[in-house]
N, C-alpha and C positions, 0 to 999 in steps of 0.2 A: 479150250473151245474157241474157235473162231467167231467174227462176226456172223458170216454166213450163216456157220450151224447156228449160232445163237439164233439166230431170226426163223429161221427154221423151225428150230426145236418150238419157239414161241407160238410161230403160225400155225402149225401141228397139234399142239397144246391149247390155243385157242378154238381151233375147231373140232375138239374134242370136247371140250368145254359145252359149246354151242350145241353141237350134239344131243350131249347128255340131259341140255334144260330141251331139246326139242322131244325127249323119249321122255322125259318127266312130265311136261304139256300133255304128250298123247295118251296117258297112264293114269293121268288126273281128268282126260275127256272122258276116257273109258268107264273111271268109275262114277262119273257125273256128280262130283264132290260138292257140287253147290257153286259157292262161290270159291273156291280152289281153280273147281270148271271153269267158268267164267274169267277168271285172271288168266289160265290157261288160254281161253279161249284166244284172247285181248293179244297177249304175248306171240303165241305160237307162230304167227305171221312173222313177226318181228325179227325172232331165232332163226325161223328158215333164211328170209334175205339175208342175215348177218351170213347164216352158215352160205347158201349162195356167193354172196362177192365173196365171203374168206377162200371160197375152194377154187375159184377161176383166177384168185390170184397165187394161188401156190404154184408153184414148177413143177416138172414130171418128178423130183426125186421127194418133194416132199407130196404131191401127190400119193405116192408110193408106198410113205412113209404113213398117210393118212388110211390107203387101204389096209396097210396089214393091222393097224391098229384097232380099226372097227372090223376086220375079220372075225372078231371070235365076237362081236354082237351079231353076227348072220348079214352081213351087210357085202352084200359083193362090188367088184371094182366097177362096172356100169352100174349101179345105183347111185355111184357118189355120184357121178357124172351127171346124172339124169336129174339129181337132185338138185344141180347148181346149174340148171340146164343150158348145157354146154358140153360139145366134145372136145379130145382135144387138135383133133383134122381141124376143127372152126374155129383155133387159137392158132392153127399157123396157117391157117387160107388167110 
């Protein structure tokens, strides 16, 4: 494994990560868990920026590599986008 993919693989891995505590946050809103809710609550902000700057710094191929990953949670390739709000035409204007 190269550097690159190393970093890759990592960056990929970390916003999968970020992710998963952001559907975890929305799952413990949902059920209004008390204080779960509430740390959720605290958090969820937190997750998404992290997840934002992580995905406008990825490249098209780990981009890529990011949507087929969260394809099979229902997530299509403009959501990620929308999510970290940014396209990627406004990454190379």
């Amino acid at each position: 494994m190269t550097r690159k993919s190393s970093t890759t693989d990592s960056r990929v891995a970390q916003a999968l990560g970020i992710y998963r505590s952001i559907a975890a946050c929305d799952e413990c809103l949902a059920r209004g868990d008390g204080v779960h809710a509430l740390t959720a609550a605290l958090m969820l902000p937190c997750y998404r920026a992290d997840f934002r700057r992580l995905v406008r710094e990825l490249d098209p191929l780990e981009e890529n590599e990011l949507r087929l990953a969260l394809h099979p949670l229902s997530l299509d390739a403009h959501s990620i986008k929308s999510s970290a709000g940014h396209s990627s035409e406004a990454r190379t204007a």
